[in-house]
Every structure is written in C-alpha cells, then in structure tokens.
N, C-alpha and C positions, 0 to 999 in steps of 0.2 A: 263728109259722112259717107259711109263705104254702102252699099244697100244690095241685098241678095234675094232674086225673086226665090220663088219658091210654088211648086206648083202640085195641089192637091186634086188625085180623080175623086170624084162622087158619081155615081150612077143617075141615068137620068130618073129612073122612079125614086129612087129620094131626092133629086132636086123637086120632081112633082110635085114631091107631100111637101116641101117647105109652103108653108103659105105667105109668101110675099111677094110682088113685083121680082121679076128678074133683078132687076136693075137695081134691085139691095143686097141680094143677095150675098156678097163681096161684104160690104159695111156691116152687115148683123154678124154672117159669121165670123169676122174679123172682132167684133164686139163680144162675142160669146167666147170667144177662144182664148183672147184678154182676160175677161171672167175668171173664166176655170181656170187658169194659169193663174192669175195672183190669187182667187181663192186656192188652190194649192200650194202655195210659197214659194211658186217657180218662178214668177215674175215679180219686179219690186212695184209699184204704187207707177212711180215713175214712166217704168218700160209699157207696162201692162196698158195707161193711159194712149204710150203712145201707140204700140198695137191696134190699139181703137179707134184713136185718132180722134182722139178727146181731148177737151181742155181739160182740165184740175179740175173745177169746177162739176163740168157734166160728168165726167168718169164718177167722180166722190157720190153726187146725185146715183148714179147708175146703180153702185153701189148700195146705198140706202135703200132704193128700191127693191133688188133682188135681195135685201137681208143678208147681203157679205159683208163681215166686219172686217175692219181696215185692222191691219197686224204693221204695226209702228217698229222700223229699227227707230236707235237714237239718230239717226245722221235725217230719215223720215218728218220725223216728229219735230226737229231741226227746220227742216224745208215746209215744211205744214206752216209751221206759226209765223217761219221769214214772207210765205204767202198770204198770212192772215193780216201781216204788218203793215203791208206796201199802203 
C-alpha cells in the first residue's frame, strides 16, 4: 500500500480553542474530516473508516451518534451484510 503524508498549517490560537489533550488532536481531527467526507459523498463507508482509523463497527457507532445516515451503493450494502454474516 503506497501512503502520502500530507500536511495541514492551523494557527496556534485555533489549536488553543480545540479543547482536548494535544495528544488527540491528530485522531479527532482525522475523525471529523472522515465525517464530513463521507457525510458529503466524497468518501465511501470504506475509505472514510479508514481515514479514522476505525473498525466497521466503531465508525457505523460514530455515525449513529452524530446523526449521519449511511448512503449504501449496491457493492456497500453487499459488504455490510457479508460482515453481518461472518
């Protein structure tokens, strides 16, 4: 697998207002940016999890949570119930 870092400025007075540990920083907004990507239909179910760095499980959870409905192609919806099978 090929992997491309990739590297965002933020200022530090908006890193201030984040309220969390430094040391999440990285994980939440990597989690948030998943988010908004698949809720926009820019990322599949798939990609988006792994941006997050979530199992299937916790990402669908995440989901639920923030009130993002899951938008199923057929090959999706496919892969969902081959995981509900195992």
């Amino acid at each position: 697998m090929i992997t491309k870092n990739m590297q965002i400025s933020i200022t530090d007075s908006v890193l201030q207002s984040i309220r969390l540990p430094e040391k999440r920083f990285e994980s939440e907004l990597l989690k948030e940016l998943a988010l908004s990507l698949y809720q926009q239909e820019l990322l599949s179910f798939g990609k988006a999890r792994k941006l997050a760095n979530l199992e299937h499980y916790e990402f669908s959870k995440l989901l639920g949570e923030r009130g993002i409905n899951r938008h199923y192609s057929q090959q999706e919806l496919e892969e969902d119930l081959n995981y509900v099978r195992r």
